[in-house]
Z-matrix of the N, CA and C atoms (Angstrom, degrees):
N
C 1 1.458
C 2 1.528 1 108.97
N 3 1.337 2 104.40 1 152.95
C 4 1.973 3 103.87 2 179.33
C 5 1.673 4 95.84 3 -87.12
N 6 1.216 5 79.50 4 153.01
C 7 1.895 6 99.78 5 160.91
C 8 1.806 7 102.02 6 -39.81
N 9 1.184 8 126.31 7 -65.49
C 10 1.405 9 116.67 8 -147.13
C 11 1.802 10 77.10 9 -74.39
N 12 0.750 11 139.72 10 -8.38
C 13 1.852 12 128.24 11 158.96
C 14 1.623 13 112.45 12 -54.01
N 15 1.363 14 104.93 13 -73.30
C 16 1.129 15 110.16 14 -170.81
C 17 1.581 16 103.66 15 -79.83
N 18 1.178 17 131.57 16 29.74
C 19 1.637 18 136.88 17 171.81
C 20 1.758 19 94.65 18 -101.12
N 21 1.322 20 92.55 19 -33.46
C 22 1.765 21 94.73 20 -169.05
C 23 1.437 22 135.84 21 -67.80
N 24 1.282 23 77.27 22 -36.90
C 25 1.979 24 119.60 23 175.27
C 26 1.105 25 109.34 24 -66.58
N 27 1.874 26 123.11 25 -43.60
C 28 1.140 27 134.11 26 155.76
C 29 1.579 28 132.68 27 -51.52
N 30 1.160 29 106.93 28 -16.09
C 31 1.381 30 129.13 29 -169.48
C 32 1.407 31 108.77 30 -98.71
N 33 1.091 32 99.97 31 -55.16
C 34 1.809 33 108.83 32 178.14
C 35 1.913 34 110.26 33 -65.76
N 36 1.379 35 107.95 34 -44.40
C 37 1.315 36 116.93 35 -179.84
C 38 1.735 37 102.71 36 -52.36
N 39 1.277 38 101.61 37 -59.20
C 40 1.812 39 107.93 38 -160.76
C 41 1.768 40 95.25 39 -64.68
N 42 1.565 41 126.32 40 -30.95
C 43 1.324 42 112.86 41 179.08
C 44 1.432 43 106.67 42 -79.59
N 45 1.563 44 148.55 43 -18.48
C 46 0.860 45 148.78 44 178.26
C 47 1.794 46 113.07 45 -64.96
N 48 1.918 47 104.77 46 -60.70
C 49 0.880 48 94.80 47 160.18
C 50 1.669 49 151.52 48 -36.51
N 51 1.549 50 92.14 49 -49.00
C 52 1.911 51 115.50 50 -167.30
C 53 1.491 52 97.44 51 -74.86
N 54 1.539 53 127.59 52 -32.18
C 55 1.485 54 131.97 53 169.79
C 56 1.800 55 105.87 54 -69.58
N 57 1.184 56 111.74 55 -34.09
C 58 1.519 57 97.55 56 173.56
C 59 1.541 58 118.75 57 -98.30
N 60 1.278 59 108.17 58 14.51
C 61 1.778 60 107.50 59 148.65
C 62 1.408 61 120.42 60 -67.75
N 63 0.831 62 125.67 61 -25.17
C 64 2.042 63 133.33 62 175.88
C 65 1.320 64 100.17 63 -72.00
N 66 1.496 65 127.39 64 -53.33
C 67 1.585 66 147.81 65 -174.52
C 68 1.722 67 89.13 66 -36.10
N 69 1.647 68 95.04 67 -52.73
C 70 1.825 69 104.72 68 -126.60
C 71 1.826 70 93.55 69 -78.70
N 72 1.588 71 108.74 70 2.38
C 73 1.515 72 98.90 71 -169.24
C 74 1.321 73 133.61 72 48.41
N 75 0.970 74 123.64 73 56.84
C 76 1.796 75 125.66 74 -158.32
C 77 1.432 76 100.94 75 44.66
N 78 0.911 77 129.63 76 62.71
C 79 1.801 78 131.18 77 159.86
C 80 1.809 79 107.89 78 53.40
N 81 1.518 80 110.55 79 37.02
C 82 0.995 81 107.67 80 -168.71
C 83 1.745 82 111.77 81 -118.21
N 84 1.620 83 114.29 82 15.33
C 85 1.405 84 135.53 83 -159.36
C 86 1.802 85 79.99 84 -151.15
N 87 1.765 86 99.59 85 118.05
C 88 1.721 87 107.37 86 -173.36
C 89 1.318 88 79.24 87 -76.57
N 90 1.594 89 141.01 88 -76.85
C 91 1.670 90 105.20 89 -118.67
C 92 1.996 91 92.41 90 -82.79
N 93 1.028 92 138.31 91 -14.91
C 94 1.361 93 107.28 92 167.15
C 95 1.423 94 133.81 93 -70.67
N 96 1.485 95 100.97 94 4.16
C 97 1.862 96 116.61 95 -164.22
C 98 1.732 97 74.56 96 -107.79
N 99 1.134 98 158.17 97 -51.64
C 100 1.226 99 154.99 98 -104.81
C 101 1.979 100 68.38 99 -115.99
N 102 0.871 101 119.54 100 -74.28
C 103 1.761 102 131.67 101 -156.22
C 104 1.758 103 86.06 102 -57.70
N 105 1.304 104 118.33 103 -65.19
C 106 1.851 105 111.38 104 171.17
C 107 1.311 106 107.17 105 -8.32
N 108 1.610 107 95.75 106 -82.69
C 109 1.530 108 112.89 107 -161.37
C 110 1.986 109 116.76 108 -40.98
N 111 1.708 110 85.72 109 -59.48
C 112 1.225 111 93.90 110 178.83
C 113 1.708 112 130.60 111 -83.27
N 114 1.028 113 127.55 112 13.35
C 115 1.318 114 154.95 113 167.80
C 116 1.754 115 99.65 114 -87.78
N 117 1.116 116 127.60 115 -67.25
C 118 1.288 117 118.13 116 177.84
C 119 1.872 118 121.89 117 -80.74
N 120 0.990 119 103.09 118 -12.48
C 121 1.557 120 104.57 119 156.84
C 122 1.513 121 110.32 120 -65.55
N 123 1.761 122 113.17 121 -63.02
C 124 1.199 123 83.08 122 -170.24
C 125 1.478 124 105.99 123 -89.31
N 126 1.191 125 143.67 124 24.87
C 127 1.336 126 128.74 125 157.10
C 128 1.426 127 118.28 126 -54.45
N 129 1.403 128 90.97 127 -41.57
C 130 1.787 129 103.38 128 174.76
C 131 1.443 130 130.99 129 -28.48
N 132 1.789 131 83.39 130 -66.74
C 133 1.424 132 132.14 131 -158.03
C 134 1.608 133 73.39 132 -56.59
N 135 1.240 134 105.51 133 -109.47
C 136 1.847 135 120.81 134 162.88
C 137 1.467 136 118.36 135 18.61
N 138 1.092 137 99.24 136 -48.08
C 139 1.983 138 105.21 137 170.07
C 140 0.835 139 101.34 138 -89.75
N 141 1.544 140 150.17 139 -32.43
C 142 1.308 141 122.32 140 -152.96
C 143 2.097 142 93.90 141 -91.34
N 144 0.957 143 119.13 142 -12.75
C 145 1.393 144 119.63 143 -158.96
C 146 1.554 145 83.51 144 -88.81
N 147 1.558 146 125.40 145 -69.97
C 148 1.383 147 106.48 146 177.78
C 149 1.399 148 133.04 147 -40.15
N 150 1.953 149 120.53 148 -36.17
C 151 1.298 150 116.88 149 165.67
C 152 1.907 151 108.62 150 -57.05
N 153 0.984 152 110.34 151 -35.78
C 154 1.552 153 122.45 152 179.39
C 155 1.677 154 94.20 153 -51.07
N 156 1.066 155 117.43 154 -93.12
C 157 1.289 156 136.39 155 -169.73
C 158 1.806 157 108.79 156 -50.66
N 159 1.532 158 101.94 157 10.22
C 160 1.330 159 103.18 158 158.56
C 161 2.079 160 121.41 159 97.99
N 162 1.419 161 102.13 160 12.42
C 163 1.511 162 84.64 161 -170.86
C 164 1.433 163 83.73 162 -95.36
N 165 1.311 164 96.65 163 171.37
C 166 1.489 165 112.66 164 -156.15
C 167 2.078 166 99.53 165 -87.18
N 168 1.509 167 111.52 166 109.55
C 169 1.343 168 113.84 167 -170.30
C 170 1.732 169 121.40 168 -38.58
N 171 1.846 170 121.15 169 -37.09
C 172 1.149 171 123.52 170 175.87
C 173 1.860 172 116.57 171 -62.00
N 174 1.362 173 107.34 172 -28.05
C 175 1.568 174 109.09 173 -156.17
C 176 1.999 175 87.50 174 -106.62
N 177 1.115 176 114.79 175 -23.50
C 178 1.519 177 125.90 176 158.70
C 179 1.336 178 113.79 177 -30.97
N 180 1.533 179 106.96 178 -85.47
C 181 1.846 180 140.33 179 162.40
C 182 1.234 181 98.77 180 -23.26
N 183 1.523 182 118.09 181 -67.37
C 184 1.782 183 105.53 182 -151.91
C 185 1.782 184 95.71 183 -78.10
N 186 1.127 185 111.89 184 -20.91
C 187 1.461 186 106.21 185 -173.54
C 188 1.484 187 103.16 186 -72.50
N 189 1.656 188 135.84 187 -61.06
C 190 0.741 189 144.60 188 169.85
C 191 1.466 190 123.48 189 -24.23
N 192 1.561 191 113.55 190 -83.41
C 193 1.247 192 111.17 191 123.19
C 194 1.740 193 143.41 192 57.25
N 195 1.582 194 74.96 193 -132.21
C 196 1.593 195 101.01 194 152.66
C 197 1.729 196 131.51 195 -61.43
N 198 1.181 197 109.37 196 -51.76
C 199 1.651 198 97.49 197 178.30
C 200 1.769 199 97.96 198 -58.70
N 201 1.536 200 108.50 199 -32.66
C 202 1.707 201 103.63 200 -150.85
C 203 1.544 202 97.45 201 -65.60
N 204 1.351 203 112.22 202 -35.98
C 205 1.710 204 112.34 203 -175.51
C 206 1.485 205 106.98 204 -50.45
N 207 1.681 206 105.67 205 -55.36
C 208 1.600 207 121.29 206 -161.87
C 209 1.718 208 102.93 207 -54.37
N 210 1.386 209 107.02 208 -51.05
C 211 1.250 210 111.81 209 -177.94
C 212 1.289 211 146.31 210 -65.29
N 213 1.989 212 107.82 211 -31.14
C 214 1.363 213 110.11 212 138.85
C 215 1.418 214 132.77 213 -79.08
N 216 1.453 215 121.69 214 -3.58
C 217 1.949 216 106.20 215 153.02
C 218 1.384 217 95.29 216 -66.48
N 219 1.403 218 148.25 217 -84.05
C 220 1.148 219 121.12 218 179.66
C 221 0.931 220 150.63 219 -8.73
N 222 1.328 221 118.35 220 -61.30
C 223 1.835 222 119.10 221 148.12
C 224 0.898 223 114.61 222 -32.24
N 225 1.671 224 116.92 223 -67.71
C 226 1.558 225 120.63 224 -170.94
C 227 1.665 226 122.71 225 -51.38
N 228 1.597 227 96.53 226 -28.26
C 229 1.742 228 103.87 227 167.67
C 230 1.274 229 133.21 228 -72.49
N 231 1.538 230 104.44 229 -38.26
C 232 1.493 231 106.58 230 -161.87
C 233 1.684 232 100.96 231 -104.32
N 234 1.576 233 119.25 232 -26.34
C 235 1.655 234 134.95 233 173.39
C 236 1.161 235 123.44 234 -48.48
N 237 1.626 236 80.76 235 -69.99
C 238 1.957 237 105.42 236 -169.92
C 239 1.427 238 100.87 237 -103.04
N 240 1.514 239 133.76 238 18.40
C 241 0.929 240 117.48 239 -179.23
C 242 1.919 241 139.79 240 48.09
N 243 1.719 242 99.40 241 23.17
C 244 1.416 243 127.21 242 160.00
C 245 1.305 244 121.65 243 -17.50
N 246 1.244 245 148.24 244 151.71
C 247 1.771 246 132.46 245 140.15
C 248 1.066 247 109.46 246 -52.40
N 249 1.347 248 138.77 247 -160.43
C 250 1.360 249 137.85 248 138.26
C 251 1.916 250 82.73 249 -167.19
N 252 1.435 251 96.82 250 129.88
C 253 1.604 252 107.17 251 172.52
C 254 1.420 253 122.16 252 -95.69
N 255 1.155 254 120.62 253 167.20
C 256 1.633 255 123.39 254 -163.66
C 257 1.836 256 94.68 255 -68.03
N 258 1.435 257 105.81 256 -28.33
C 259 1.850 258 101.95 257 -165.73
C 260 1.968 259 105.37 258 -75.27
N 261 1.739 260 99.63 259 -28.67
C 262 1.195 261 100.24 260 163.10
C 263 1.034 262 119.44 261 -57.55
N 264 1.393 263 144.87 262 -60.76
C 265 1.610 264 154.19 263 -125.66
C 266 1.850 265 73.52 264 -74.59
N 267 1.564 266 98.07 265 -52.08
C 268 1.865 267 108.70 266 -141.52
C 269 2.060 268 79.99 267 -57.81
N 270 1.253 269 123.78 268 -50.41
C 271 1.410 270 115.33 269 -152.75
C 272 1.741 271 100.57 270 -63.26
N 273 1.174 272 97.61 271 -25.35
C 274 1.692 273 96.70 272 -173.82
C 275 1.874 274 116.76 273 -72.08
N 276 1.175 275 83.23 274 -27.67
C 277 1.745 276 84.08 275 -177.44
C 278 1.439 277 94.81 276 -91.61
N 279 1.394 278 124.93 277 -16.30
C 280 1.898 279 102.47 278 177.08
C 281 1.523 280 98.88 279 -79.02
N 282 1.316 281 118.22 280 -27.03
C 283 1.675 282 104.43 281 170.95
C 284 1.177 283 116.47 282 -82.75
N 285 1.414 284 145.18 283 -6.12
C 286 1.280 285 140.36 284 128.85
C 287 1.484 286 123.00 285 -26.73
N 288 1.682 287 98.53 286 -62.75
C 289 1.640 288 113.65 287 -170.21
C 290 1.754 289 103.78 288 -55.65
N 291 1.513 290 96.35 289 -43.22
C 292 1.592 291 90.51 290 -171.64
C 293 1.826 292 103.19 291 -76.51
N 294 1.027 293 122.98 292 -21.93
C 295 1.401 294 99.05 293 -170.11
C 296 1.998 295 101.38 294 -76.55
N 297 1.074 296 112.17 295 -21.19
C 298 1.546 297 118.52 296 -178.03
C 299 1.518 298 105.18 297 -80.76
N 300 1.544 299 113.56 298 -30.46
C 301 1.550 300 101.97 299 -177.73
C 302 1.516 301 93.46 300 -90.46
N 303 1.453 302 143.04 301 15.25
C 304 1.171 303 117.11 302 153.13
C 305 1.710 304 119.61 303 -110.63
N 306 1.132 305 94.25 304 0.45
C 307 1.400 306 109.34 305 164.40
C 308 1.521 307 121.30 306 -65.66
N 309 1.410 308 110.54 307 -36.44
C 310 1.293 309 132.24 308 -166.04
C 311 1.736 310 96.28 309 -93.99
N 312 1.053 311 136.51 310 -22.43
C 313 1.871 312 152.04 311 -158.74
C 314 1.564 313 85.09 312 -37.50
N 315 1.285 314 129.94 313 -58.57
C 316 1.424 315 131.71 314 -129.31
C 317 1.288 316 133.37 315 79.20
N 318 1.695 317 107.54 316 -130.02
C 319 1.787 318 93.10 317 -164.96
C 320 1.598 319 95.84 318 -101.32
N 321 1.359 320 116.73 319 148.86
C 322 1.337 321 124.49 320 -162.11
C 323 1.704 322 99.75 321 -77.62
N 324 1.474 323 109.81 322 152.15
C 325 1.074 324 131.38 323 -156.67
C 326 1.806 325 98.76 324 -87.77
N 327 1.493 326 130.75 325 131.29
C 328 1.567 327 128.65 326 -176.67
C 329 1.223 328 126.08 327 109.02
């Protein structure tokens, strides 16, 4: 698998986890504390193999990141039944925009 594979896996894991911190009630309900734990282990794991396999660690982060923020307000909206306000939606897609306009940067500067 490529790095931006295992970047993805990483991505989905760490939003799975950070969505089952609400579950986990202050860590006081095992299997959402059990999925916590292990959701951000292997999110880890998951990033560290794509930095392994070569994606570049800065453009990694903001991707990581960034989708992971976008993706648990989502959860939090459509799951737990969250608000989410029009100024949110707008902040989420400028951290979209920026993780794509640094995706797009080119060849690094030095």
């Amino acid at each position: 698998m490529t790095g931006w594979v295992w970047m993805s896996l990483a991505i989905v894991a760490e939003i799975v986890a950070t969505s089952s911190l609400k579950a986990s009630n202050g860590f006081t309900r095992l299997i959402p504390s059990v999925v916590v734990v292990l959701g951000y282990g292997l999110s880890f794991w998951w990033f560290s193999v794509a930095l392994k396999l070569g994606v570049p660690v800065g453009i990694s982060y903001a991707v990581w990141s960034g989708v992971g923020t976008v993706g648990v307000m989502l959860v939090g909206r459509f799951v737990y039944g969250e608000s989410v306000s029009m100024i949110q939606y707008a902040g989420a897609a400028v951290v979209i925009g920026g993780v794509v306009i640094m995706n797009l940067g080119g060849a690094p500067v030095g």
